[in-house]
C-alpha positions in Angstrom: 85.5 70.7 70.6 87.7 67.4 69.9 87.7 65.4 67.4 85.4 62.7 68.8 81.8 62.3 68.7 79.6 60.9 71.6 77.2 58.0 71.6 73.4 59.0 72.2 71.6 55.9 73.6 68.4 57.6 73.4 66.0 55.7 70.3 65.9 58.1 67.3 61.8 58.8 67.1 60.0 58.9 63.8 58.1 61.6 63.1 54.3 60.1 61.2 54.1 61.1 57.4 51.9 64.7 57.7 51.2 67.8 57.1 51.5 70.7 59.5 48.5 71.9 58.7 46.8 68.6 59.6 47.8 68.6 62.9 48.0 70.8 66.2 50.7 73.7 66.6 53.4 72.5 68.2 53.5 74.4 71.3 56.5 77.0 71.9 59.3 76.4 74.6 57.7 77.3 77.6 57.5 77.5 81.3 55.7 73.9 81.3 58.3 72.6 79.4 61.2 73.7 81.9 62.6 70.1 81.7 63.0 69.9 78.0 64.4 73.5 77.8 67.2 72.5 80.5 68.3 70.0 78.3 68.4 72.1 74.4 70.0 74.4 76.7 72.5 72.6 78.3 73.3 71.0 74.9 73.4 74.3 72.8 76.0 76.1 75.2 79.6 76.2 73.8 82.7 77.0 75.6 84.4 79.7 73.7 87.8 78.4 74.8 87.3 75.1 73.8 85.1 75.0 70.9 87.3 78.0 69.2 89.5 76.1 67.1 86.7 73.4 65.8 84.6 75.4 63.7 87.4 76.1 61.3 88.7 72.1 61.6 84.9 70.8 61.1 85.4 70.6 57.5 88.9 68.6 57.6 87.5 66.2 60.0 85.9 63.3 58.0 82.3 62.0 58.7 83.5 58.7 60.0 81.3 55.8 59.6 79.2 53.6 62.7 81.1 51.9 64.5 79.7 48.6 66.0 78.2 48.9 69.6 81.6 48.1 72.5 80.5 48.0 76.0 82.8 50.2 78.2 84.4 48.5 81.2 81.3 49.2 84.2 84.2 48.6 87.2 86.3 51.4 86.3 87.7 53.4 89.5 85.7 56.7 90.8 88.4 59.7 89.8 88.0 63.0 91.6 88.0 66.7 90.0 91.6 67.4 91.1 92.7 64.3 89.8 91.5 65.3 86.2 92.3 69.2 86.8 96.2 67.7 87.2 95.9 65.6 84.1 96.0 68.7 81.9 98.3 67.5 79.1 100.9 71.0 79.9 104.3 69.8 80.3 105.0 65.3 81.3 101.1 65.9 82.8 98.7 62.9 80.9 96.3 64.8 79.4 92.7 63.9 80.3 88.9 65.5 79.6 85.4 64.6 80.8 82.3 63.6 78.7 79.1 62.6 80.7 80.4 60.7 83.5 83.6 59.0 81.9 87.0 60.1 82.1 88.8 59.8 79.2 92.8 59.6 78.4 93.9 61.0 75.5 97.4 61.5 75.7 98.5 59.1 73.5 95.6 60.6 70.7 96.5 63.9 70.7 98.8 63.5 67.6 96.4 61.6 66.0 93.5 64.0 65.8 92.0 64.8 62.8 91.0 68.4 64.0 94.6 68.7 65.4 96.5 68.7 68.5 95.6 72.7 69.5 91.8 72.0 70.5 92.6 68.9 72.4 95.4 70.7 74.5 92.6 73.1 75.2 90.6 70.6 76.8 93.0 69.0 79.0 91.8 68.6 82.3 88.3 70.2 81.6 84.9 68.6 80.8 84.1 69.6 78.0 80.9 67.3 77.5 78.5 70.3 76.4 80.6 71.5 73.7 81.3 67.7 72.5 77.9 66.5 72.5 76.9 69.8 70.3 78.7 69.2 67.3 79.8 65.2 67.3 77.8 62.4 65.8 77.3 58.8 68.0 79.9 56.2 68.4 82.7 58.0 67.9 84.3 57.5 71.2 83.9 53.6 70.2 85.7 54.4 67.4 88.5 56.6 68.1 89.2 54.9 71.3 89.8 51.6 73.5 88.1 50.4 76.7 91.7 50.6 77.9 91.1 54.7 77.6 88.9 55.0 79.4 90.5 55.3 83.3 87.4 56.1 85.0 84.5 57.4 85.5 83.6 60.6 87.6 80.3 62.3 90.0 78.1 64.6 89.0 79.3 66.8 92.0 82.9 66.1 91.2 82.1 67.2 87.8 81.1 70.2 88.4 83.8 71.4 90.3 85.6 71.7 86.7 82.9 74.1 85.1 81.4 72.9 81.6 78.3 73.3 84.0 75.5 75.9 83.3 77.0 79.7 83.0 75.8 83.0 82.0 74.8 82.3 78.4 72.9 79.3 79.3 71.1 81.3 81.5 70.4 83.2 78.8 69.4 81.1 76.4 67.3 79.1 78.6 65.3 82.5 79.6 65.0 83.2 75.9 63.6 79.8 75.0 60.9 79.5 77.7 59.5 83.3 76.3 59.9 81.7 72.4 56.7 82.9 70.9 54.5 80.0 69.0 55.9 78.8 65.9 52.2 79.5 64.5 53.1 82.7 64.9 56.1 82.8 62.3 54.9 84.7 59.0 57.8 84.5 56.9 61.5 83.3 56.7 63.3 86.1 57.5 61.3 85.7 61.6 63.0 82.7 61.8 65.8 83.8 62.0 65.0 87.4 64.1 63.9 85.1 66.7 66.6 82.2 66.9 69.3 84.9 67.8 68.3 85.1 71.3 68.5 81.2 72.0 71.8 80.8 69.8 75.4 80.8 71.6 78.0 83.8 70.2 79.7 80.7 68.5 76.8 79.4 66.9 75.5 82.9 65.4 79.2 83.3 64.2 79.3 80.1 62.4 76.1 80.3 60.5 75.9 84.1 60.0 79.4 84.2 58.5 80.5 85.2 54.9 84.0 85.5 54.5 86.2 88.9 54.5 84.2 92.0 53.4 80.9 89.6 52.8 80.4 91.2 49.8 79.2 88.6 48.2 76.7 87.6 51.3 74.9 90.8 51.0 74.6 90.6 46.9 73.1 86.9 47.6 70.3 88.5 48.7 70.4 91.7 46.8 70.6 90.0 43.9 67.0 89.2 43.8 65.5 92.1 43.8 67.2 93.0 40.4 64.3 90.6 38.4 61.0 91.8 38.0 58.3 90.0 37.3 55.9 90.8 34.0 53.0 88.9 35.1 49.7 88.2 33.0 46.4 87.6 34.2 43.2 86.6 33.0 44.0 82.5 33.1 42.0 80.8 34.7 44.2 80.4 38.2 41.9 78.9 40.7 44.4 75.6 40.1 48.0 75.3 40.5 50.3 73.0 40.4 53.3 73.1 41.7 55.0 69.4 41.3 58.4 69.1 39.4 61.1 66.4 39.6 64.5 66.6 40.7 66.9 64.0 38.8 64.3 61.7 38.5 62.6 61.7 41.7 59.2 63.3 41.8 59.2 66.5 44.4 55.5 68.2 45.5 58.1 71.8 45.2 60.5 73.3 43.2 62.7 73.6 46.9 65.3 71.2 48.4 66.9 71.9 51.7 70.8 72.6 51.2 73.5 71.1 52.9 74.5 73.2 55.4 76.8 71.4 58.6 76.7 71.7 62.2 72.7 72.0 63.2 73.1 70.6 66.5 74.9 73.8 67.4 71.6 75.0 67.4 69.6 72.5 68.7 70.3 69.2 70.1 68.7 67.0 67.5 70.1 69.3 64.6 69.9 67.9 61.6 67.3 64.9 62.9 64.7 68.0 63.2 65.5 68.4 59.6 64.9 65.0 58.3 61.7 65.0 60.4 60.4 68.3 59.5 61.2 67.6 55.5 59.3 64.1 56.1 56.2 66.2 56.9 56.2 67.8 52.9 58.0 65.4 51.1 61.0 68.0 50.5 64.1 66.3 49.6 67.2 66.9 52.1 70.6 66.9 50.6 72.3 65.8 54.0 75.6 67.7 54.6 79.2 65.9 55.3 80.1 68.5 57.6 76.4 67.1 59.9 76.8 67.2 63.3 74.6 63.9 63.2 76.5 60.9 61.6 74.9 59.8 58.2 74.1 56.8 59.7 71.6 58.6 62.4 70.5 61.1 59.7 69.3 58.0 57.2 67.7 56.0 60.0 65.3 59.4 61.2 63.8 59.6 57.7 60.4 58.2 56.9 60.6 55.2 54.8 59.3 57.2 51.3 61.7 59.8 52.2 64.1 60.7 49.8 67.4 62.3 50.4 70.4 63.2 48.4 74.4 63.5 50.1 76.4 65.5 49.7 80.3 64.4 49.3 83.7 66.6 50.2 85.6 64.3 48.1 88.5 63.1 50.6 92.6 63.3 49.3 92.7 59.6 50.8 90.5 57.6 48.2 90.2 54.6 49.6 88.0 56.5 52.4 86.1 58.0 49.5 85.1 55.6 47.9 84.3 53.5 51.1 82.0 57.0 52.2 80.5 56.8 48.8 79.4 53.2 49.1 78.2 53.7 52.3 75.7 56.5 51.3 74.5 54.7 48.5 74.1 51.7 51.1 71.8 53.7 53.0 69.8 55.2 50.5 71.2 58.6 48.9 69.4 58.7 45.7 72.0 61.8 44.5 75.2 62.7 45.1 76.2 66.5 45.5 80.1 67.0 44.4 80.8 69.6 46.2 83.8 71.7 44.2 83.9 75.1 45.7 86.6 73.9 49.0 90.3 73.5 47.5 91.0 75.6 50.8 88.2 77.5 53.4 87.2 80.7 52.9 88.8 83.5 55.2 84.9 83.9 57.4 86.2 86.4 59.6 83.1 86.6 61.8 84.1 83.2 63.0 87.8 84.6 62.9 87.8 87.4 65.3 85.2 85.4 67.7 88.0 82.9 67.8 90.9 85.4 68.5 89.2 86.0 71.3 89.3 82.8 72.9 91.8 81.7 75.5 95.2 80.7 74.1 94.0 80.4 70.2 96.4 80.2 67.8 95.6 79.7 64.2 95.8 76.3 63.5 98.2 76.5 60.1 100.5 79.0 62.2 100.4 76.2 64.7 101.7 73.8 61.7 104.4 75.6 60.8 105.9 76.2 64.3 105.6 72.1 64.5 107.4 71.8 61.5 110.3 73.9 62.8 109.8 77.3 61.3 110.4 80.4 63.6 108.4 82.9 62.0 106.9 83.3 58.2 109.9 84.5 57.0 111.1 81.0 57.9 109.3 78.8 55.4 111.0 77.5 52.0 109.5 79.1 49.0 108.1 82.1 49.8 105.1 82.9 47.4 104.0 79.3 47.0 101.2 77.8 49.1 100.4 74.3 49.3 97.0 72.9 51.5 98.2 71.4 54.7 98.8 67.9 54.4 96.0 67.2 57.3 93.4 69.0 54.9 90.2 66.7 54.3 89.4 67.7 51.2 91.2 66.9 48.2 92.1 70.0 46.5 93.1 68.5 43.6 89.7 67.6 42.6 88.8 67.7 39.0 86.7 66.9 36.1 87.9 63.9 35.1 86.8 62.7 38.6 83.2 62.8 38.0 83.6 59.6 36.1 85.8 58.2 39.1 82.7 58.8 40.9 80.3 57.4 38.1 82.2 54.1 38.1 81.5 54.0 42.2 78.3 54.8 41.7 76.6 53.5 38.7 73.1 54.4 38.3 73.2 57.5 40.7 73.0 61.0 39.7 76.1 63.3 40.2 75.2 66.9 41.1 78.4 69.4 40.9 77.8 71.8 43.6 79.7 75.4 43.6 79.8 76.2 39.8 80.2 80.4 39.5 79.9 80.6 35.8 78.6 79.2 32.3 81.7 77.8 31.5 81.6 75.6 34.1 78.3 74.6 33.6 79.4 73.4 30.1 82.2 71.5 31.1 80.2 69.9 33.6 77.7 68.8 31.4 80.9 67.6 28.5 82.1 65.4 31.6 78.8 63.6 32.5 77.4 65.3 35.5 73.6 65.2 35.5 73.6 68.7 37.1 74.8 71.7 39.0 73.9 73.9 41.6 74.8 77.4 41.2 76.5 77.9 44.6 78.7 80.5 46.6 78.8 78.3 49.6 76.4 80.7 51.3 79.1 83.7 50.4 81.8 81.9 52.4 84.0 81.1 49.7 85.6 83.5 47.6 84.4 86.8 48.3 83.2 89.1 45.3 81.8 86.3 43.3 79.1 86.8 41.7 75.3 85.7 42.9 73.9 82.6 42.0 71.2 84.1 40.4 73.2 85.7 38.3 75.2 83.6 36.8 71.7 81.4 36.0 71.1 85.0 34.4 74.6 84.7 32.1 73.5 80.8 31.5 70.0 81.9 30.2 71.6 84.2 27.9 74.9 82.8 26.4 73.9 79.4 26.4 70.1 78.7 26.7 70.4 75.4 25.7 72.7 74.0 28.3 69.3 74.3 30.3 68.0 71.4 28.4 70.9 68.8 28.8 71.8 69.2 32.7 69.7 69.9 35.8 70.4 73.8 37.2 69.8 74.1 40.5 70.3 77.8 42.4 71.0 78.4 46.2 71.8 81.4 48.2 69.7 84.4 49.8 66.4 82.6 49.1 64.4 83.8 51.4 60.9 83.9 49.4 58.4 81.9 47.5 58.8 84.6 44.7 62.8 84.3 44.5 61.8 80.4 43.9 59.3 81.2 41.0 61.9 84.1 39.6 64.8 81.4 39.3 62.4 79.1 37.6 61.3 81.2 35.3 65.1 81.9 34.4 65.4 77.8 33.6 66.5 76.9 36.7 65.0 73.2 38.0 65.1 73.7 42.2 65.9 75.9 44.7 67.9 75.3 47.8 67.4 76.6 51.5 70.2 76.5 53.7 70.7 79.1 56.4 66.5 79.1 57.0 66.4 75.6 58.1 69.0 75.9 60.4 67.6 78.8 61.8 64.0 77.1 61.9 65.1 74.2 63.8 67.6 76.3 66.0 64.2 78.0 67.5 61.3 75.3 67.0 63.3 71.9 66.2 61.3 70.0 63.7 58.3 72.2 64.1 59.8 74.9 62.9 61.9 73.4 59.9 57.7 72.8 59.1 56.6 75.4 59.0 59.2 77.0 57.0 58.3 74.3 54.6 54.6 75.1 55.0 55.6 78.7 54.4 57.4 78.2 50.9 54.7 76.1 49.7 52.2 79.2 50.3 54.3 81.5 48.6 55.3 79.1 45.6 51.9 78.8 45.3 50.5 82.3 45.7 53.5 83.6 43.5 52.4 81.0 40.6 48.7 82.2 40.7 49.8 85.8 40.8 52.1 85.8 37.8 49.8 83.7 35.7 51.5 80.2 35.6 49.1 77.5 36.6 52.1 74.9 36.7 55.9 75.1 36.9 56.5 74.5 33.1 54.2 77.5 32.7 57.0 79.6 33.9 59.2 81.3 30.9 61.3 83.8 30.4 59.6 86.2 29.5 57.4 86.5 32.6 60.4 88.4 33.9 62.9 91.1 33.4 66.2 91.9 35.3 67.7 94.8 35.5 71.0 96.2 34.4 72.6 100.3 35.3 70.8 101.6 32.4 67.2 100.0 31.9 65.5 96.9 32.5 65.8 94.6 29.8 63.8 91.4 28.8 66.1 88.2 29.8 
């Protein structure tokens, strides 16, 4: 949707310190709870013609920070669906949308919008408070806008006279949800994501699905594992394991984290809030993603007061706003910070692509650029053969390493992660520059397609330069879907493990419940894995407890 992000007055709940197994199952979305499905229903839904554009502007529109609380102006005049249907922004028409009950004029913000003009052009005259609500944090409107914006407010009846109301696929997703089977009854991972598909929206299964072009790389993410075997020994004494570790200091009951990964409330309303709450319940540390569709702010304040959570930072082109976004997670608590290094430019994800080309009226927004800037066609543009970021473009794509100590002098005393390394080299010149470690990352194979797996280029670290293992923190992510790809990568010298795409999934079906009992699920495997291969703790784990394989034989790593 647009580049704003509504206000949710409702009082963010704490979930007590525990352990799912400690308490009762949560019980699934049924019939009983017709009420509460209504509501993830009506928040999930997003219209295609609207919310097209978005997806692919989410990561160039910064995470702004809280605004302070302004009370909108209670006498504004009652305004009438044909009054806002006329207001569509085409030709000298203002252009106006809905959200909630308030009618809001943005015809004088349209060139201002960080996600661009396109999406907001879309929206004139529409509301378009479902496909707001799914993917803004709070307080945004009270910080993009005035009071003086704000021309009116609108009925519910009037309201829905201009759609944005309930539709086909929220029938269907509210018909899926109230037949959701018991989150007790998940087994594994790879269910939670088998069963989320019915209650996502097309747009939602698009944007976290996705690799980009042939998704070559997506498939080896999870092929890739199945290339190490394990050579496991037995008669050890295994009746105790222990599976503690320590990420950069801070000491973690498994060797998992949850991975940055944006947009959760596409999936459910409370998004990333059900994965602060769930990750309370086992202690797991959350690297909270600038792309959330929660602020940072909301995130922070749903954690329980041991909790520990790590940030991760798009490093912004404008770096004043960096180094006040840095500040400001330190502020709160972030006791990491995950560069993330692997975005000069998106990643062609045509899943998301061809959902979009479908949409009314979309146009591409760089083609929409250039036609601002003048040019007819392609052929049009100066200097054919040389391609520059657009100058609205978040992230700065001239990041580099001398800017990790740019960050260390902004953040002194807090470890710096480098997230999206694809080879050893790397990994060397990360630790030569100061970082205190890396996570071996394809951005979920939505980068550049045909780069290797994670695993194995932890596989080419391991061999070419063992040592490296040592002196910086290796963290893997990417088509973890088992306890025994955890204990694999360990045994290869990596320190953690991230899940990304799971969670999502997890809370998309069960909200915190689910993210869980994903958790809960790990920790069996981890566990079971450990006491099967003959490690009774996580520095047990060596080497040469596995092989991986290679076209001709398998050979000892």
């Amino acid at each position: 949707m647009i580049g704003l992000r509504q206000l949710r007055p409702a009082a963010l709940r704490r979930v007590p310190h525990r352990r799912l197994t400690q308490r009762a199952a949560a019980p699934p979305f049924g019939s009983a709870q017709a009420s509460t499905t209504a509501k993830y229903t009506l928040a999930a839904v997003l219209a295609a013609a609207v919310g097209g554009t978005v997806l692919w502007n989410q990561l160039r529109d910064p995470v702004r920070l809280e605004a302070p609380d302004r009370p909108r102006n209670a006498q504004k005049r009652r305004i009438t669906a044909a009054e806002v249907a006329k207001n569509d922004g085409k030709g000298s028409n203002a252009l106006w949308v809905v959200i909630d009950d308030q009618v809001y004029d943005l015809t004088e913000y349209v060139e201002m919008h960080p996600g661009g003009a396109k999406v907001l052009q879309q929206s004139g005259g529409k509301d378009v408070t479902k496909v707001f609500k799914s993917i803004h944090p709070p307080k945004t409107l009270e910080k993009a806008l005035s009071d003086e914006q704000v021309v009116g407010v609108i009925d519910v009846d009037e309201a829905r006279k201009l759609g944005g109301g309930k539709d086909e696929e929220d029938t269907r997703i509210e018909h899926a949800r109230a037949s959701l089977r018991n989150v007790e009854t998940i087994v594994c991972l790879d269910e939670f994501e088998e069963v989320s598909q019915s209650i996502l929206t097309a747009m939602a299964s698009s944007y976290y699905g996705t690799g980009s072009e042939t998704e070559q790389t997506l498939r080896d993410e999870r092929e890739s594992w199945q290339r190490i075997r394990f050579r496991p020994r037995v008669m050890r004494k295994m009746r105790h394991v222990d599976s503690r570790t320590a990420f950069l200091g801070q000491p973690q009951p498994l060797p998992i984290f949850i991975a940055p990964a944006g947009l959760a409330r596409l999936g459910h309303p409370d998004g990333e809030l059900n994965i602060a709450r769930g990750a309370a319940e086992h202690d797991i540390v959350q690297v909270v993603s600038s792309g959330a569709s929660a602020s940072i702010d909301e995130i922070f304040a749903a954690k329980s007061p041991a909790q520990t959570m790590f940030w991760q930072f798009y490093v912004p082109s404008d770096r004043d706003l960096a180094e006040k976004k840095l500040k400001h997670a330190i502020e709160l608590g972030a006791k990491a910070i995950f560069v993330t290094c692997d975005v000069p430019v998106l990643g062609k994800r045509e899943r998301d692509l061809k959902l979009k080309a479908r949409s009314q009226n979309y146009e591409h927004p760089i083609a929409a650029q250039w036609k601002a800037a003048g040019a007819s066609d392609w052929d049009a543009v100066k200097n054919r053969g040389i391609s520059d970021i657009p100058d609205t473009a978040h992230i700065d794509a001239n990041l580099c390493w001398d800017d990790i100590a740019w960050i260390r002098a902004r953040a002194p005393g807090v470890p710096i992660v480098v997230k999206g390394v694809g080879c050893v080299e790397d990994v060397e010149l990360a630790a030569k520059y100061g970082a205190d470690g890396v996570v071996l990352s394809t951005h979920g194979g939505r980068q550049l397609d045909g780069a290797r797996a994670p695993i194995d280029v932890l596989v080419e670290v391991r061999k070419k330069n063992p040592a490296l293992l040592d002196r910086i923190e290796v963290y893997v992510d990417g088509g973890v879907r088992r306890g025994t790809d955890v204990v694999k990568a360990l045994c290869l010298g990596a320190r953690g493990v991230g899940l990304g795409r799971p969670i999502l999934y997890a809370q998309s079906a069960y909200g915190a419940a689910g993210v869980s009992k994903a958790l809960q699920i790990m920790e069996e495997e981890i566990q079971m894995a450990m006491r099967l291969l003959g490690a009774n703790t996580v520095a047990d784990l060596k080497p040469e407890m596995v092989e991986v394989s290679s076209p001709e034989r398998w050979v000892p790593v």
